[in-house]
ZAGU-334366 format. One record per residue: y negated, z, x negated of N, C-alpha, C in turn. Coordinates in pm, whole numbers, plus 32768, in hexadecimal, padded with zeros to 4 digits. Layout:
YZXYZXYZX/...
//
This chain:
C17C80E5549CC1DB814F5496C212815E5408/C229810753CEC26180E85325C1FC813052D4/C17D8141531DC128813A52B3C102820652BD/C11282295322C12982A55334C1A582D852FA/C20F82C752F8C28782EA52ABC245830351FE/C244827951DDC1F882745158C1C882F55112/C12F82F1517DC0CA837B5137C13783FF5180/C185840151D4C1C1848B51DDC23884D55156/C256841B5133C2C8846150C1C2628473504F/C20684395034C18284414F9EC15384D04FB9/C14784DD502EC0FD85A15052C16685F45032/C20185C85062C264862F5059C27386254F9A/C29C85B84F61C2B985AC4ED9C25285F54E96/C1C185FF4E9EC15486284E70C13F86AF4E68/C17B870E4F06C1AB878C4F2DC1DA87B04ECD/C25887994EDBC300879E4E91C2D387AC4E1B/C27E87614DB8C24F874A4D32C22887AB4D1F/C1B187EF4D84C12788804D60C18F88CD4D59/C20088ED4DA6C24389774DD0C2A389734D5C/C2E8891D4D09C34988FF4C9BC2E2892E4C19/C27289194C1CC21E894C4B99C1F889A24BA4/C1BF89DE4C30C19C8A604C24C1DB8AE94C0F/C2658A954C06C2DF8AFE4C32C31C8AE34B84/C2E18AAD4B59C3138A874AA4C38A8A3B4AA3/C39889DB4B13C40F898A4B20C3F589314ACA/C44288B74A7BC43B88554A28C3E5886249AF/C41788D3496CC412892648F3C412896D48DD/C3CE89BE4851C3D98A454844C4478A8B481E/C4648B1C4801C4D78B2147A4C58F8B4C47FA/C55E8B6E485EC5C58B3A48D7C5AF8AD0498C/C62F8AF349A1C61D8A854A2AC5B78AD84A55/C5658B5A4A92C5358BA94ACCC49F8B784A68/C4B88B514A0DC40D8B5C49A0C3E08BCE4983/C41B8C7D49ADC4188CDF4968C4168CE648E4/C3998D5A489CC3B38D684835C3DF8DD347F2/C41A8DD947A6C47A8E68477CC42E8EC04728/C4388F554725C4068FBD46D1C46F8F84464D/C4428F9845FDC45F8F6C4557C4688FD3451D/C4998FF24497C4A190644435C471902843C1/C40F9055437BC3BA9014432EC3DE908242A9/C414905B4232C445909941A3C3D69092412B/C365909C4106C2FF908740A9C36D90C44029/C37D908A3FC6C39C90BB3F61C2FD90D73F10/C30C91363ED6C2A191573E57C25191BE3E97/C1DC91F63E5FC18A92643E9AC10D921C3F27/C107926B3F77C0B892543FFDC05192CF4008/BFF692F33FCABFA192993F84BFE392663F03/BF9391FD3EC8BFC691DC3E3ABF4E91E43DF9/BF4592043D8ABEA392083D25BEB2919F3CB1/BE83917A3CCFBE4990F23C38BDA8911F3BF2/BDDE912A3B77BD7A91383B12BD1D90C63B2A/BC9190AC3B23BC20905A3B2FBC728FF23AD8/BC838F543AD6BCA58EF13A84BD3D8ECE3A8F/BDA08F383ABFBE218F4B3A98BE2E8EE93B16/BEAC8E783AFABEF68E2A3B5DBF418E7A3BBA/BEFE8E1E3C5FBF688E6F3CD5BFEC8E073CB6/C0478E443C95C0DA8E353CE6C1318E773D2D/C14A8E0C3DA8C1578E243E23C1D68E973E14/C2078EF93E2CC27D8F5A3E17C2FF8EF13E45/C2B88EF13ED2C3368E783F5EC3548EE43FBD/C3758EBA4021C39C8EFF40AEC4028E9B40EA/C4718EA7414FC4B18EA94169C48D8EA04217/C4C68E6D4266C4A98E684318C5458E82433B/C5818EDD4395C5F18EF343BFC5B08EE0446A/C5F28E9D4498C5FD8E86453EC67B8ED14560/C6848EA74617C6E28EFE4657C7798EA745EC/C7DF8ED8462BC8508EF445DCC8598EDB4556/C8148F194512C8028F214446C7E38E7B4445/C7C88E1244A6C78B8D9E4459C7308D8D43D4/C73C8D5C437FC6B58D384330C6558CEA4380/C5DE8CFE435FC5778CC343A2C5128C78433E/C4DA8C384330C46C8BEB42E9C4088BF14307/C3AC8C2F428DC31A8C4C42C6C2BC8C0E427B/C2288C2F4288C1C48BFA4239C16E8C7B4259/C11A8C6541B3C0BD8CCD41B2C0408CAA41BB/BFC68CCA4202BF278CD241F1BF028D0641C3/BE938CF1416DBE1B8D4D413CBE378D2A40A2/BDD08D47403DBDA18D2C3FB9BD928DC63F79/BD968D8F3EECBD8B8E3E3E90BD3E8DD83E4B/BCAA8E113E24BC688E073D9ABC328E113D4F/BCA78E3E3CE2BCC68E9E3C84BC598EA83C3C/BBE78E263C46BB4A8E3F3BB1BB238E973C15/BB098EBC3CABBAC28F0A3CC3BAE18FA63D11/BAAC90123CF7BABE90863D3DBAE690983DC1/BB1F90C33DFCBB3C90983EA5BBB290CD3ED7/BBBC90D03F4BBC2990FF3F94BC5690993FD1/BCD890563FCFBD138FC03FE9BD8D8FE9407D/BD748F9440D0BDF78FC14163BE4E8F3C4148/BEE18F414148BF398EAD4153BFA58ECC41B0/BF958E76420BBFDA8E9C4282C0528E474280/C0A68E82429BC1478E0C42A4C1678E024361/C18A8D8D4346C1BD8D9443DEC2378D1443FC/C2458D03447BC2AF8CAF4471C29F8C7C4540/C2A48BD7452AC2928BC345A5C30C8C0645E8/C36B8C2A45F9C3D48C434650C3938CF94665/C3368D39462AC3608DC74613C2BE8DDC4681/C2ED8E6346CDC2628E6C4718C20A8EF746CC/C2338F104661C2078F8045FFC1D18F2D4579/C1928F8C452DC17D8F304488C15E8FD8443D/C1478F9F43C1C159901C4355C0E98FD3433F/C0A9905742A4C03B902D4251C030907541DA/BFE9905C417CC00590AB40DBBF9790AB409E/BF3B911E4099BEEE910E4068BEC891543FD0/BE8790D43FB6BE7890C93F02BDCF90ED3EE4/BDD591603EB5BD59919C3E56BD4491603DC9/BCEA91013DA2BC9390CC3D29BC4A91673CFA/BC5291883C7BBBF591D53C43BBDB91E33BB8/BB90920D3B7BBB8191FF3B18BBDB92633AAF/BBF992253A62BC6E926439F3BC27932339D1/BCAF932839EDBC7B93F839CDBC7B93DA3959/BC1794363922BBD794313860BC0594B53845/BBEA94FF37CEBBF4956C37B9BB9695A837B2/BBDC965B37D2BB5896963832BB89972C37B5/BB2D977837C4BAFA97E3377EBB1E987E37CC/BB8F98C237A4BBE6991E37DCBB8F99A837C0/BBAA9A0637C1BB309AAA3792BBA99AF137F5/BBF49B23375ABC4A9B97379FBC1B9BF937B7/BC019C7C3841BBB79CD3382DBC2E9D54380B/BBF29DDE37BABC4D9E063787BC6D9E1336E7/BCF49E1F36CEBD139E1E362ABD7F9DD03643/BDA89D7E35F3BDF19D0435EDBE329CF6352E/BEA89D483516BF0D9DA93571BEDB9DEC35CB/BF409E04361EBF159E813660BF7E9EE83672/BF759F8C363EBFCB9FD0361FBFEEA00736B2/C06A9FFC36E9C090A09B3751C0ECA0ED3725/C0EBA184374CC151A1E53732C1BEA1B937A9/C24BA1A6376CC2A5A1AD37FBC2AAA2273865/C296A1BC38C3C286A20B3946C20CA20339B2/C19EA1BE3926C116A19C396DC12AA13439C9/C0C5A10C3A36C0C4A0AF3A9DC05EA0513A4F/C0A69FD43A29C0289F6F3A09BFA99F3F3A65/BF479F5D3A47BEC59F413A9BBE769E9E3A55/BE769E273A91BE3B9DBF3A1EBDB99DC83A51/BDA09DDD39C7BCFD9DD53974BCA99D7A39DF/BD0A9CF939D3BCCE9C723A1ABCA59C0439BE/BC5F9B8639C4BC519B173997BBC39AD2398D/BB699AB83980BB0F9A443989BB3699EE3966/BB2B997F398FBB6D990E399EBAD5989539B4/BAC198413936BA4597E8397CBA499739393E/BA1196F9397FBA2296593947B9BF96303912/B9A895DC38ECB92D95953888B8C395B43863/B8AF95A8391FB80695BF3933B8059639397E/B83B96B5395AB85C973E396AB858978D39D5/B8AF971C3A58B8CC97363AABB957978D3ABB/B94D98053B12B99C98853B29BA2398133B5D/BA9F98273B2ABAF6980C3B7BBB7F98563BA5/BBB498423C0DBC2798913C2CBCC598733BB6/BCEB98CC3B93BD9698C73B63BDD699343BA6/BE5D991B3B56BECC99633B76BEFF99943B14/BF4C99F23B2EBFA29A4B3AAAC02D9A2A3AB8/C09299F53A83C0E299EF3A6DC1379A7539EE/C1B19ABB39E8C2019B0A39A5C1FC9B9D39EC/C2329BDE39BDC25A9C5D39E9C2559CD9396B/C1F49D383992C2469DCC3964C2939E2739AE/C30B9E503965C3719ECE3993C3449F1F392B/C2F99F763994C2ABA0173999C327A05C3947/C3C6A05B3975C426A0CE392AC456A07338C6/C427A01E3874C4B39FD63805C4179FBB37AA/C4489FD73719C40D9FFA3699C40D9F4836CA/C3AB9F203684C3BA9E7B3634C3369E54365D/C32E9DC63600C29A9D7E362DC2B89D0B36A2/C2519D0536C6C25D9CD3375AC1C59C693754/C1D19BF0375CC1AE9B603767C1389B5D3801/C0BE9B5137E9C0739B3E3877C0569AB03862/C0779A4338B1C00F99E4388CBFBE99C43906/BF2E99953907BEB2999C3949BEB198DC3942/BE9E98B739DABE79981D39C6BE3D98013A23/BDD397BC3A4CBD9E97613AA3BDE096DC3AA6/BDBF969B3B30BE2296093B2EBD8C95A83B52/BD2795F93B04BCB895913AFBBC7E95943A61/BCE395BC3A12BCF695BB3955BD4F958B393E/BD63957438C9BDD194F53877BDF495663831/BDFC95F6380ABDEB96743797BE0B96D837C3/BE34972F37A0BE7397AD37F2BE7298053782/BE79988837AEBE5E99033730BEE2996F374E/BEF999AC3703BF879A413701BF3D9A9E36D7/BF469B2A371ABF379B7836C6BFE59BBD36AF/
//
């Protein structure tokens, strides 16, 4: 009879044990072992671009849990920087049931690239005309077509000279007419 008692309390304790872990009892980041949605802060750019060679340093991020706690995290994943690549670093935090990630573009350093204003550069208007732009060629090394942007403004009714500048953000060089 002793010996039946025995294995009934080892089956019940053993029970008791499965149903306490499965239930995230005796750890975890509350009595319940729930894990909390987190607010994850990346300081710096998401993507971030690193020139081919240039050192990753880390910007930092920040973990806010439920009531503005600080939280403590760790990050995964590698950047490297000798080679071309698209890099993922994931932050997370055991208490948090969410994670963030930041990803870092390796590429090779923009060189300078070779502008072809089309047009006359001055370029004269009578006030009142509607500026029409000429447009840009825009090319890199090995005399591949690339996209820019125009940055400045003309006002069609006010006498004065007026500043265009033309840049790609895959050149180190930029041109005005």
């Amino acid at each position: 009879m002793k010996k039946s008692i025995i294995i009934k309390h080892i089956v019940l304790g053993t029970l008791a044990s499965a149903i306490l872990t499965a239930c995230g009892g005796g750890g975890g980041s509350d009595s319940s072992g729930a894990k909390e949605v987190c607010s994850f802060a990346l300081q710096g750019n998401n993507p971030l671009q690193l020139n081919l060679g240039e050192s990753y340093v880390e910007p930092g991020f920040s973990i806010t849990g439920a009531n503005n706690q600080v939280i403590q995290g760790t990050t995964t994943g590698t950047v490297d920087s000798s080679t071309a690549g698209t890099y993922t670093l994931v932050y997370t935090a055991e208490s948090c049931s969410n994670n963030a990630s930041r990803t870092v573009i390796v590429q090779e350093a923009a060189g300078a690239c070779n502008y072809e204003l089309n047009g006359d550069n001055p370029l004269t208007l009578t006030v009142g005309t509607d500026y029409q732009e000429p447009g840009v060629r825009i090319t890199d090394a090995n005399n591949q077509q690339l996209t820019g942007k125009i940055t400045g403004a003309v006002d069609k009714n006010t006498v004065g000279e007026y500043q265009l500048t033309y840049k790609s953000d895959s050149c180190n060089n930029d041109v005005t007419r």
